[in-house]
C-alpha positions in Angstrom: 130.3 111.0 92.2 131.8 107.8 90.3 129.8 104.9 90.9 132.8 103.0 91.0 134.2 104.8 94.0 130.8 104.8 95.8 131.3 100.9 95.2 134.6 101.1 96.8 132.6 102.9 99.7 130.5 100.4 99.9 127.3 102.6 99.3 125.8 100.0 96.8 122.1 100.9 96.5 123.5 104.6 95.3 125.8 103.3 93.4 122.4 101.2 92.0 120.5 104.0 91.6 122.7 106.0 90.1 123.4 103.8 87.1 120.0 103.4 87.0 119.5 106.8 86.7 122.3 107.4 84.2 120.8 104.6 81.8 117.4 106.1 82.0 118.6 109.4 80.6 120.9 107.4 77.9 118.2 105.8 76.8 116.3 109.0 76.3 118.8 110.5 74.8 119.5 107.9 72.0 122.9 107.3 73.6 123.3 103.8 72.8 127.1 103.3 74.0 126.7 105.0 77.3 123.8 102.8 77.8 126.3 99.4 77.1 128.7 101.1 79.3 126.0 101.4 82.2 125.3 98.0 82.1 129.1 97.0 82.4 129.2 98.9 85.1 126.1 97.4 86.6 127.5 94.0 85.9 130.1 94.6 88.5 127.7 96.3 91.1 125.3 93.3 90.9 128.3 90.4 91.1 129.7 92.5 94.3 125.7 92.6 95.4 126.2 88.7 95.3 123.8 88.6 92.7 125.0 86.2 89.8 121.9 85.9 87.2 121.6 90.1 87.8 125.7 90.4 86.7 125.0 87.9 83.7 121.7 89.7 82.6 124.0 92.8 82.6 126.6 91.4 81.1 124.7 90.0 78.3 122.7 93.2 77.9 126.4 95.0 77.4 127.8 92.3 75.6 124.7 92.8 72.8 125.2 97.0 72.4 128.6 96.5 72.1 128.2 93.6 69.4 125.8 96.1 67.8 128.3 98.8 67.8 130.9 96.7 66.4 133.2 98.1 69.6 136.4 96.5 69.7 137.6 97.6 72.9 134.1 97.8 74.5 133.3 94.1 73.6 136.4 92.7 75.2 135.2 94.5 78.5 131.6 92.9 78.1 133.2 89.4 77.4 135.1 89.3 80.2 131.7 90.6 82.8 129.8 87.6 80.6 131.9 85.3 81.8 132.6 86.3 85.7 129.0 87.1 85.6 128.3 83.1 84.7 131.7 81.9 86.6 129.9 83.8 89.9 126.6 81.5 89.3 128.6 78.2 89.2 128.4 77.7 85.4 132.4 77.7 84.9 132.0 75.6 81.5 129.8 77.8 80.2 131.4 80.9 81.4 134.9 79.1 79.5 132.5 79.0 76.4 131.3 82.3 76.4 134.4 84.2 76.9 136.3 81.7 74.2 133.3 81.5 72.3 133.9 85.6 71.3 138.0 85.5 71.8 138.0 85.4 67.1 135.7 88.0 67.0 137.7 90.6 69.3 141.2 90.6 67.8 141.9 93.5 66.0 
């Protein structure tokens, strides 16, 4: 099952567990990108979780793979969880920093 639809469901600790899950094997596999992608995705869960410095320590984590990658369209998605992740914890300045700080390096 998506764990964005078991978000919508409002089964969060599955929807936890099953990125979790899903990263683990990533990680084993030497799948780098899916990895990124599980934390954008875990971003979201934690911010819905009300858990701010969880969403940004995501964030950043996908933000990093994706600058490693060199992914275009990936790294716009991780700049945008950076800064809602760091909006959510009350830091809007920095949040305005992060996401304009990266806005050069993502046009195509």
């Amino acid at each position: 099952m998506d764990t964005g639809l078991l978000v919508e469901l409002g089964e969060l600790e599955e929807a936890r567990r099953l990125l979790e899950q899903g990263r683990k094997i990533a990680r084993e596999q030497g799948d780098i990108e899916t990895v990124g992608w599980s934390h954008m995705f875990s971003t979201w869960l934690a911010y819905f979780q009300g858990e701010p410095e969880a969403a940004l320590g995501h964030a950043q984590q996908a933000l990093g793979i994706a600058d490693l990658m060199r992914h275009g369209p990936a790294a716009r998605c991780e700049v945008v969880g950076v800064a809602i992740a760091t909006a959510s914890s009350g830091r809007y300045g920095a949040a305005r920093d992060r996401s304009f700080g990266h806005s050069s390096d993502l046009i195509l």
